[in-house]
N, C-alpha and C positions, 0 to 999 in steps of 0.2 A: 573436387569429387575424388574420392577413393573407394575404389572396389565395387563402383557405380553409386555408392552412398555418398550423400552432400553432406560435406564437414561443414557445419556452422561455427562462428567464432561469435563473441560479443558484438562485434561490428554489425554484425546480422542483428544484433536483436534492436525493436525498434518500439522506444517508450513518450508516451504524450501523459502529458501532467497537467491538470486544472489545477490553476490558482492565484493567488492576489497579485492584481499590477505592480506593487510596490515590491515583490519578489524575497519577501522578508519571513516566509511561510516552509511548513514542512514537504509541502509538493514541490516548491523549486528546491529547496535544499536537495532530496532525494535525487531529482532529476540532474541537477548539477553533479551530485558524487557519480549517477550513472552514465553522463557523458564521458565525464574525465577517465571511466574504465573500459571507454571505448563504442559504449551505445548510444544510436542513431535516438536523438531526442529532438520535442519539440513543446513548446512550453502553451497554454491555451489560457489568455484571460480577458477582461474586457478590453475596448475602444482605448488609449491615450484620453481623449477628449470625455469619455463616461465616468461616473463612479461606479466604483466595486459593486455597494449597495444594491443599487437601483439600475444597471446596466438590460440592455436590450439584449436578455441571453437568447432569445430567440432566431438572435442571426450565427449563434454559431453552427457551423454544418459537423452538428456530430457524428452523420451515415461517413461524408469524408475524409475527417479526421482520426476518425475510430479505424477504418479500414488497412485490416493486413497489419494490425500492429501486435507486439502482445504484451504488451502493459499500459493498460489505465489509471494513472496515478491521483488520488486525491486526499486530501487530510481533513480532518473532524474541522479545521480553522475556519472553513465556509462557510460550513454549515451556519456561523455563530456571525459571518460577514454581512448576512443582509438575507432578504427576500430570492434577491437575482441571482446570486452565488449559488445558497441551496438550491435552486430552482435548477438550475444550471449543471451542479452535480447531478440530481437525481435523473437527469434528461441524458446527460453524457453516461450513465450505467447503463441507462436500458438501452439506447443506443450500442453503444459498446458490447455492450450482450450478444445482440444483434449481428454485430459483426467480426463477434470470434475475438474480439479483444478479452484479457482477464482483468480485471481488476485486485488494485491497490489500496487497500486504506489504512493511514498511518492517524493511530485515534492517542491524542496526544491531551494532557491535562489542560484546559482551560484557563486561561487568568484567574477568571471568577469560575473558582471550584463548586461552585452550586449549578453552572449553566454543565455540568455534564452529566447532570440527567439528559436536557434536551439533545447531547451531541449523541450521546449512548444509544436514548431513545431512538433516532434515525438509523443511526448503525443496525441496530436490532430492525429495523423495519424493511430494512437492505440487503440486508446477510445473505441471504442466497443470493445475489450476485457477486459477494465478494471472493475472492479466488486466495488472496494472502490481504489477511488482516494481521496490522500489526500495532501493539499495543505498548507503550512508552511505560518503563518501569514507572515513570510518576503516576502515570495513569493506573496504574495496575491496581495497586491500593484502594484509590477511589470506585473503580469499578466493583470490586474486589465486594466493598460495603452495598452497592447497589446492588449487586447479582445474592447478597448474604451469602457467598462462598470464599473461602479460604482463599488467599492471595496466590499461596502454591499450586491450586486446584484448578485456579481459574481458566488460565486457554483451555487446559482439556474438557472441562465446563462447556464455554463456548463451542468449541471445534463440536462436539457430539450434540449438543442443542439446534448451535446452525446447522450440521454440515459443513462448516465452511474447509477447505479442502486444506489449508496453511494458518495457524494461529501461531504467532512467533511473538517475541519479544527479545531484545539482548541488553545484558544487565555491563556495563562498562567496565564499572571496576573491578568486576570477575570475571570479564571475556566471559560470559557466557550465554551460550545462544540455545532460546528453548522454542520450539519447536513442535504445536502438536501438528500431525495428517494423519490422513486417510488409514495408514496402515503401522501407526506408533506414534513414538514420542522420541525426542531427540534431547538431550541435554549435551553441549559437548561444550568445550574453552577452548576458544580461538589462538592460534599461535599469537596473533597483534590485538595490542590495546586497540580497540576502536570506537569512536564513536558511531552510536546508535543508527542513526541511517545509514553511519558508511557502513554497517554491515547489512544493513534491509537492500542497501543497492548491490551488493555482493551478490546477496542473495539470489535477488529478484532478475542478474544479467548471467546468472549462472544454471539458474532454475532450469532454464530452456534449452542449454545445454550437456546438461546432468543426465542417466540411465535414470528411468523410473523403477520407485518402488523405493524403500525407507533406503539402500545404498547412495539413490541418486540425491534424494533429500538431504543427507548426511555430506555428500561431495560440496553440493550447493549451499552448506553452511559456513563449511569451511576453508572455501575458496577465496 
């Protein structure tokens, strides 16, 4: 505490990710880049002894898992996992909603590039609860055709359609991270090569504590 105000550090911030047992998905990668930079993580997916598919989502307790966090992390991969998975994200947002958590979602190109109508679809049915949506240069293209907008256009497309308060994307081999909110647009080049979540985890464990308003947005890109 300084000057009666509480300095937060990453430590403080504290992230819960849905996603596949097998841990071979864009929600555990994310989550793994943002423990390693210091944030309180905790991973959420079916039973050992259930499949993915077809698991009993209904025992998860998303009132107390969601609680006092603030990132909900999940990726478009679920959605395309089963019944119980979708099921399962769409339960853990509203939940999450509910209690003050922001939500994550990393919308990433499909195998089969035809199933991303369906993943887009649910996205678009979502949107206002997503908080930072982030969209994988592969994806970008494809969407790009769905929405009939311009590739370059498109987060700011989305962000003024949904609302949604963060549309980002980071292009690698130009370090560069785009960024529409609330109050602009961001384009800037990262001092490090990085890979694509390790800069969404950047983001996302900086976000919270960055000054609002396009400076703070701008800090939290570049961190």
């Amino acid at each position: 505490m300084e000057n009666g105000l509480i300095i937060m550090s990453i430590s403080d911030i504290r992230i819960v990710a849905f996603g596949n047992p097998s841990k071979n998905d864009n929600s555990y990668a994310l989550l793994s880049k943002s423990k390693l930079l210091g944030a309180k993580t905790s991973f959420l997916t079916c039973d050992n002894k259930e499949s993915f598919s077809s698991f009993n989502h209904g025992s998860i307790d998303w009132r107390k898992m969601t609680n006092g966090i603030h990132w909900l992390v999940n990726s478009t991969e679920s959605i395309l996992s089963g019944v119980s998975p979708k099921s399962a994200l769409g339960a853990g947002m509203t939940f999450g909603e509910l209690e003050g958590a922001r939500m994550v979602m990393v919308v990433d190109l499909p195998d089969n590039s035809k199933d991303m109508s369906k993943v887009w679809g649910f996205v678009i049915n979502r949107i206002r609860q997503i908080h930072v949506l982030f969209i994988t240069s592969e994806a970008l293209s494809v969407i790009s055709k769905l929405e009939e907008v311009e590739a370059g256009d498109l987060l700011k497309e989305i962000r003024n359609r949904g609302l949604v308060p963060h549309v980002c994307s980071y292009i690698a081999h130009e370090r560069r991270a785009l960024v529409e909110h609330s109050l602009g647009s961001i384009d800037v080049v990262t001092n490090d090569t990085l890979e694509p979540l390790e800069w969404l985890a950047r983001f996302i464990c900086n976000l919270p504590l960055s000054e609002s308003g396009d400076l703070g947005v701008k800090s939290a890109c570049l961190s």
